[in-house]
C-alpha positions in Angstrom: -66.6 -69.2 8.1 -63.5 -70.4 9.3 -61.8 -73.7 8.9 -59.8 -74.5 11.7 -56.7 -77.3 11.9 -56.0 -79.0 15.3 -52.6 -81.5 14.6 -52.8 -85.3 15.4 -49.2 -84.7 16.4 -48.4 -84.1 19.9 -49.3 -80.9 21.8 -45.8 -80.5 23.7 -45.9 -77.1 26.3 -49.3 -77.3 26.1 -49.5 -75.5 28.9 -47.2 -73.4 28.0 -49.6 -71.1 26.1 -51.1 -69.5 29.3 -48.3 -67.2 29.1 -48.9 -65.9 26.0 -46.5 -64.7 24.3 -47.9 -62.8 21.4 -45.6 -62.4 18.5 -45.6 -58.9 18.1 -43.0 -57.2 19.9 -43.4 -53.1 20.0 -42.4 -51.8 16.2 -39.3 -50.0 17.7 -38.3 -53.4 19.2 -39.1 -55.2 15.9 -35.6 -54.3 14.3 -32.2 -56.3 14.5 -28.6 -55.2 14.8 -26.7 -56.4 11.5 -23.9 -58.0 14.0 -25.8 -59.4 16.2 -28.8 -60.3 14.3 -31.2 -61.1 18.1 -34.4 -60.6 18.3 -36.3 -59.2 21.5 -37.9 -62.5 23.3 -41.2 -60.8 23.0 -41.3 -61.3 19.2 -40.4 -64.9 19.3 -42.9 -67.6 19.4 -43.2 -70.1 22.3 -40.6 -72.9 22.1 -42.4 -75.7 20.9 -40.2 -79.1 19.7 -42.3 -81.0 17.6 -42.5 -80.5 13.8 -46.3 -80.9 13.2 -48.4 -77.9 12.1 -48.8 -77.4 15.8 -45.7 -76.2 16.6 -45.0 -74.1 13.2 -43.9 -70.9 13.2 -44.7 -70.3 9.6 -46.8 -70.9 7.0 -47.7 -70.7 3.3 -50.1 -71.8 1.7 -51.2 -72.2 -2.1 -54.7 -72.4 -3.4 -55.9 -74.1 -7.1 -58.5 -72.9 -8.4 -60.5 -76.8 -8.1 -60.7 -76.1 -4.2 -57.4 -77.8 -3.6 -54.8 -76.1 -0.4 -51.2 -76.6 -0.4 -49.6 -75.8 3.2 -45.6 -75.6 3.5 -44.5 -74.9 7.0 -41.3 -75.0 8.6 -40.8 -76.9 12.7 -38.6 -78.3 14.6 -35.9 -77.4 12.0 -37.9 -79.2 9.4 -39.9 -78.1 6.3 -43.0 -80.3 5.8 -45.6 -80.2 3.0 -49.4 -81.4 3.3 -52.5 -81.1 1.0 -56.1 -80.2 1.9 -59.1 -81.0 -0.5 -61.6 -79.7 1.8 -60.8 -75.8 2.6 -58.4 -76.6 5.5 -60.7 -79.1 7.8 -58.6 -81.9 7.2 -55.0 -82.3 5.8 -53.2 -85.2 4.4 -50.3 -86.5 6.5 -47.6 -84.1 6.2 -44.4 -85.1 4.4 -41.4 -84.0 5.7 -39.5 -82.3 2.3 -35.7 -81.5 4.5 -34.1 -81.6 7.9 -31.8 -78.8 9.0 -32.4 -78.5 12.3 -31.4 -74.9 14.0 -30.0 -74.5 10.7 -33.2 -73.6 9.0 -33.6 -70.4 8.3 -36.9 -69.9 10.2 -37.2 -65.7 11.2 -39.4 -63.5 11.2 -40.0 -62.7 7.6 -38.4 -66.2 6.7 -41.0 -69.1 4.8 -41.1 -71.7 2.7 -42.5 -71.4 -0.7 -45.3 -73.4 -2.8 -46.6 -73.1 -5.7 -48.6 -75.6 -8.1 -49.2 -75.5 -12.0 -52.1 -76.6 -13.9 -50.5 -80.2 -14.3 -50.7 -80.6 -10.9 -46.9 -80.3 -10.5 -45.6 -78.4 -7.1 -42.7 -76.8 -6.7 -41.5 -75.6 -3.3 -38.5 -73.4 -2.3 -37.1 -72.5 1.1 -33.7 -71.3 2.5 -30.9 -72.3 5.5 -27.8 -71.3 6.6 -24.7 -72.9 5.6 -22.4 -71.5 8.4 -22.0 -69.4 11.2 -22.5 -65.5 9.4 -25.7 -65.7 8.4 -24.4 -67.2 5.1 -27.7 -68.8 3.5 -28.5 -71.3 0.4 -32.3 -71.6 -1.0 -33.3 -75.6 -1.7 -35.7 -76.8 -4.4 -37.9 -79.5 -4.3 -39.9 -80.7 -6.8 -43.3 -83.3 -7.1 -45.2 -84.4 -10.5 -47.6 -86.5 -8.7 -49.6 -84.2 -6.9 -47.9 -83.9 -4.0 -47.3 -87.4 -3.4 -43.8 -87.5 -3.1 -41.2 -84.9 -3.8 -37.7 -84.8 -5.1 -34.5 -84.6 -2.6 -33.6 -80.8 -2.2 -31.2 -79.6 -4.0 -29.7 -76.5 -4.2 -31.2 -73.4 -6.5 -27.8 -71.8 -6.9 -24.7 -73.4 -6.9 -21.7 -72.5 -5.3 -23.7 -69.5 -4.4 -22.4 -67.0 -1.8 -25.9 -66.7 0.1 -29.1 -66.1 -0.6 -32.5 -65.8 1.7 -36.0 -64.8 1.6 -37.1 -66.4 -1.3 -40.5 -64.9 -3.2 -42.6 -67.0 -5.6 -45.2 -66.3 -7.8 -46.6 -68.9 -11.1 -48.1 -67.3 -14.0 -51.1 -68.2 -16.1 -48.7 -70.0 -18.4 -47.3 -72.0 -15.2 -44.0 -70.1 -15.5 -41.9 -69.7 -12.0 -41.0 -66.7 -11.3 -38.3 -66.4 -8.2 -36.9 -63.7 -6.6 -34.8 -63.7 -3.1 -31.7 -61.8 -1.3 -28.4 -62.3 -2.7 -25.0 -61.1 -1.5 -22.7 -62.1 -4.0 -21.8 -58.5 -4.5 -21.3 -57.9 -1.1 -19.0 -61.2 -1.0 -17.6 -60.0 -4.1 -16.3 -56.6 -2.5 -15.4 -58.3 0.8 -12.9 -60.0 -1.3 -11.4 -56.7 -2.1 -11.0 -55.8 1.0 -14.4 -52.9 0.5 -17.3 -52.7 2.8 -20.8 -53.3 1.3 -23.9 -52.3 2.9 -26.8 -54.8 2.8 -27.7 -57.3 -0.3 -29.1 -57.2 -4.1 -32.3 -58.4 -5.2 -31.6 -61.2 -7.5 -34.7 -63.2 -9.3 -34.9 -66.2 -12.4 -37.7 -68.1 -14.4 -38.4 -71.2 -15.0 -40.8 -72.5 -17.7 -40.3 -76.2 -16.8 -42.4 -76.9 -12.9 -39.2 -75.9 -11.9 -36.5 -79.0 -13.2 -34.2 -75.6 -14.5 -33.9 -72.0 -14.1 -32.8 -69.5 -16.4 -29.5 -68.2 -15.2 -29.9 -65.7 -12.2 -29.9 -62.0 -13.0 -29.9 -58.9 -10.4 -32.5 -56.7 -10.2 -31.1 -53.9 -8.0 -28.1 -53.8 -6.9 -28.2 -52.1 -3.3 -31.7 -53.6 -0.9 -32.2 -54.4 2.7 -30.9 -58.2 3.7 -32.9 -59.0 6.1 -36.8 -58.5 4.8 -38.9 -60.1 2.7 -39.7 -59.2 -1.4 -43.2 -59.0 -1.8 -44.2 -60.7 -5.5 -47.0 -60.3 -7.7 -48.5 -61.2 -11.1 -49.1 -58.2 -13.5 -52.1 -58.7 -15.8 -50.3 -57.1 -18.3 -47.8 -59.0 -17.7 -44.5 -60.2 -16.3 -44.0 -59.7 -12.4 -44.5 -56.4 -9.7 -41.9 -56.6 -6.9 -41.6 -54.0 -3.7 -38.8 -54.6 -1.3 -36.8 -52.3 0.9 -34.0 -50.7 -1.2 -30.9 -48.8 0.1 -30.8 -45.2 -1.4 -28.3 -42.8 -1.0 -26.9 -42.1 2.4 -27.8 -45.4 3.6 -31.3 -44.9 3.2 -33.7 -48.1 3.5 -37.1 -46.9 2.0 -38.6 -49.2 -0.1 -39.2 -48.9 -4.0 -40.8 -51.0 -6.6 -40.0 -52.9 -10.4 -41.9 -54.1 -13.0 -39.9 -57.7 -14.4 -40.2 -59.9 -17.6 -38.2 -62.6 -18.6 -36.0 -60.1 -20.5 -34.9 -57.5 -17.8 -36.1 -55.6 -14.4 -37.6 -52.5 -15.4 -36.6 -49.3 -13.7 -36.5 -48.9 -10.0 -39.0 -46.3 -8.8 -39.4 -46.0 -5.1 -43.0 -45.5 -3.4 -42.3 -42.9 -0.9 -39.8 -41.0 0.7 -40.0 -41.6 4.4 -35.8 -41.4 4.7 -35.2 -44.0 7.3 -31.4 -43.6 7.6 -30.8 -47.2 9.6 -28.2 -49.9 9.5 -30.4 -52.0 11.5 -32.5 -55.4 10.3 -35.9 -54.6 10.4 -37.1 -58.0 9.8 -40.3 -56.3 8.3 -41.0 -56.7 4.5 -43.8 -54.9 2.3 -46.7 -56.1 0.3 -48.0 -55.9 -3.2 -51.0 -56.3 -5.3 -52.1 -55.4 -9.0 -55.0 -54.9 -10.2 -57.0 -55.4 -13.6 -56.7 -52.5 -14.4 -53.1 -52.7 -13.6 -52.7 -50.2 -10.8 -50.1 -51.1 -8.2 -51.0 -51.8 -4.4 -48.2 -51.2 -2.2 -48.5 -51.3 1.8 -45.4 -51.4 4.1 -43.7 -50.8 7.6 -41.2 -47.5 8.5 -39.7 -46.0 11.1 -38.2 -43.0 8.8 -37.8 -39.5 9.7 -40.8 -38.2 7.9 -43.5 -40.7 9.2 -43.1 -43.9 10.9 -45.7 -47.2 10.9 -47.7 -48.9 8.7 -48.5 -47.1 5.3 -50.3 -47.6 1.6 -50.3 -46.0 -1.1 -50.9 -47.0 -5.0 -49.5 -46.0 -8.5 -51.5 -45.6 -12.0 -48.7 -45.0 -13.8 -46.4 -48.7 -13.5 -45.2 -47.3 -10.3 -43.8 -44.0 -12.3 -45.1 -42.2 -8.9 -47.4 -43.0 -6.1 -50.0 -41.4 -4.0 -49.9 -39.7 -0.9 -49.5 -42.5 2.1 -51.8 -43.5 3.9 -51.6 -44.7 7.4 -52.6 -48.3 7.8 -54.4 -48.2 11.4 -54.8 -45.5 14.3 -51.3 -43.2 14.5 -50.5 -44.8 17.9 -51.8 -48.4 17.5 -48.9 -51.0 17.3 -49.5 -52.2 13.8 -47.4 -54.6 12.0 -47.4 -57.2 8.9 -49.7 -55.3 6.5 -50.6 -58.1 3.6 -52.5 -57.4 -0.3 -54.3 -59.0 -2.3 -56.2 -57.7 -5.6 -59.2 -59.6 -7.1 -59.8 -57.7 -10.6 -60.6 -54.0 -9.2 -61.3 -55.0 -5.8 -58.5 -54.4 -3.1 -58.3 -56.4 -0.3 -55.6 -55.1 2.4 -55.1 -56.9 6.3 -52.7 -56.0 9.2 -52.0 -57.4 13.1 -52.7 -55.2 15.5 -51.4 -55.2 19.1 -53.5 -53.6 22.3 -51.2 -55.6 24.7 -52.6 -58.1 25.4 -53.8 -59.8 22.1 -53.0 -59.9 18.6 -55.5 -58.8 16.1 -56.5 -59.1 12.3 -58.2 -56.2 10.7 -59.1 -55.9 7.1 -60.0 -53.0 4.9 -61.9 -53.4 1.1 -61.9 -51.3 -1.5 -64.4 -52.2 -4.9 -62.8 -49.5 -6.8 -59.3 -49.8 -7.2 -58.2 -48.1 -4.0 -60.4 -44.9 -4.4 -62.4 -45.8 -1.3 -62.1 -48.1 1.0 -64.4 -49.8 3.9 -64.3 -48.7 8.0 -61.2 -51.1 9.0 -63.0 -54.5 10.4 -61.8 -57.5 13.2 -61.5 -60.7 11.6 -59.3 -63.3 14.1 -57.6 -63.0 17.3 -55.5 -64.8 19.5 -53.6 -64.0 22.8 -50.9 -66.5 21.9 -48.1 -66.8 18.8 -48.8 -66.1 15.4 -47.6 -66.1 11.8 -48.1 -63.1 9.4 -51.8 -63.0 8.0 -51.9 -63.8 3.8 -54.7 -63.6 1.7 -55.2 -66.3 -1.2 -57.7 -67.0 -3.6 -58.8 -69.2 -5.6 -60.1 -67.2 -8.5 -63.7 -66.6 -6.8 -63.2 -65.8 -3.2 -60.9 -64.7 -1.0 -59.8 -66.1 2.3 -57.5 -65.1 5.4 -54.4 -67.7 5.4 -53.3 -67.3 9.6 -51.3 -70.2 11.8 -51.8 -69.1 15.4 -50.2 -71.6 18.4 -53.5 -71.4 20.4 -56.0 -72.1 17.5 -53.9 -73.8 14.9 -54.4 -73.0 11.1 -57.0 -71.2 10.1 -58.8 -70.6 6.5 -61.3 -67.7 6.8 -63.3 -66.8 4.0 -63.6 -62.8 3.7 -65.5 -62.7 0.6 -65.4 -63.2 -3.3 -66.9 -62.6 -6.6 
């Protein structure tokens, strides 16, 4: 079943659509020169000017278990908010949370962040730049009445150098966990006249919906700036991150941590693929734990020893990882892979590309990633569209997916 949103606001460029323009540009167009930092046109969506749902370009939504959706999106240089209490059919009016105009950072692996605690408190994150070098701050905003108003943004770091792609998980306990790129340590050895390749992967906690965050601690020192951190709860707990690091040699493979509110546990990276690139791929990984607390890993390459869309998992806290496996047919164009884990059950979806229009396939496994189903189509569209996510409520699981022709879509896949 899928639950489908069609915005009151107006549909400007309507018409526009018949040209359809896909969102997903060939994977060796998909990366961006560090100077330059533009994007092929083909992986841009249609210029649209409103700031309704219906001209979003992203986003992200948040699911209680009591049925209620939280939707952030960013459009027309604005980041809205609005709640549905019935799966996605209807929303509330959206509220409009900031204004930044082409300020806002709004690329390809670039969304705002919601999450809501067991009060019934949301707190919402999301980043824009401050000048003209890509120099970015992430904003906080804050509402203890259910999403009925929200606090003015304000700033999560101050006085920060820059920061972008904020990831967000809550815990059972309603603890915030953040995590984002920061280049402090890149500003620092600008400063002294050294060059420093890409970012750090900084993170904090809060244990108070979000008024205050525990002073901001780095992860890992050397990571891509320019893709997004997957997050995840670990059952056993604390957080599981995967991002793309930079190893030796300039090296941009990606590689996971295990964090608590004490330290960031040891980097261990998934796989050696040995892409040697000081481009902006613009493409970030996935991540899910299980149960039983194996780790679920699927990401995007173009290294020397393979190149596309992999997964593998780890048993061991990400100690080592299996063999990868190839996510898709070796010459489809296959992007955007996306985890979820439901106890032991795996649940892993993906856009393909055939030219024409973009597709969403999912693969299950029931047993922790030892076997998994015949890949299956679950939405198209032969216009823009957002990354697929999976959410759940606890009991099922649905496909989260914001296309320009159909509008937002909720698609139950399954469940308990």
């Amino acid at each position: 079943m899928a639950y489908k949103l069609f915005s009151s606001f107006s549909r400007n460029f309507l018409g526009a659509l018949l040209v359809g323009v896909f969102g997903l540009a060939g994977l060796t167009q998909a990366q961006m020169n560090h100077s330059s930092m533009t994007s092929s046109a083909s992986s841009k969506p249609l210029i649209c000017e409103g700031f309704g749902l219906d001209c979003a370009n992203a986003a992200t939504p948040f699911l209680t278990k009591d049925g209620s959706l939280f939707l952030a999106w960013t459009s027309g240089g604005k980041v809205s908010v609005a709640q549905s209490s019935n799966l996605g059919k209807t929303f509330t009016s959206p509220i409009v949370i900031a204004e930044h105009g082409k300020s806002l950072d709004a690329g390809s692996d670039a969304r705002p962040q919601i999450v809501s605690d067991s009060k019934g408190n949301i707190f919402l994150a999301y980043a824009f730049f401050k000048d003209g070098n890509w120099n970015a701050q992430i904003n906080t905003a804050r509402s203890s009445d259910g999403g009925l108003s929200f606090t003015t943004p304000t700033p999560l770091i101050k006085n920060g150098s820059s920061e972008r792609f904020p990831s967000m998980v809550i815990g059972k306990d309603d603890s915030i966990f953040l995590t984002w790129i920061d280049k402090r340590l890149v500003a620092d050895a600008k400063k002294s006249g050294n060059a420093r390749l890409g970012g750090s992967i900084a993170y904090s906690f809060s244990n108070d919906a979000g008024k205050t965050f525990q002073p901001e601690k780095i992860a890992n020192q050397q990571s891509c700036e320019c893709c997004r951190i997957g997050s995840t709860i670990d059952p056993k707990g604390g957080v599981a991150i995967v991002y793309r690091a930079i190893f030796p040699g300039g090296i941009r493979d990606h590689a996971t941590q295990l964090i608590n509110e004490f330290s960031a546990g040891k980097v261990h990276r998934v796989s050696k693929d040995e892409w040697r690139t000081d481009a902006c791929p613009h493409h970030g990984p996935a991540i899910a734990v299980s149960s039983a607390g194996k780790m679920h890993v699927a990401w995007f390459t173009q290294g020397a020893a393979r190149s596309g869309v992999f997964y593998a998992n780890s048993s061991n806290q990400g100690e080592t990882y299996s063999n990868p496996i190839r996510v898709g047919g070796e010459h489809e164009n296959v992007s955007r892979p996306y985890l979820l884990a439901q106890d032991e059950s795996i649940w892993l979806v993906w856009k393909g590309f055939d030219g024409v229009k973009t597709s969403v396939y999912l693969k299950q496994s029931a047993d922790d990633g030892v076997t998994w189903s015949q890949p299956s189509l679950v939405a198209q569209t032969g216009a823009y569209s957002d990354h697929p996510l999976l959410i759940s409520n606890g009991g099922d699981v649905f496909l989260s997916w914001l296309t320009r022709a159909d509008g937002y879509q909720l698609i139950k896949l399954g469940g308990k």
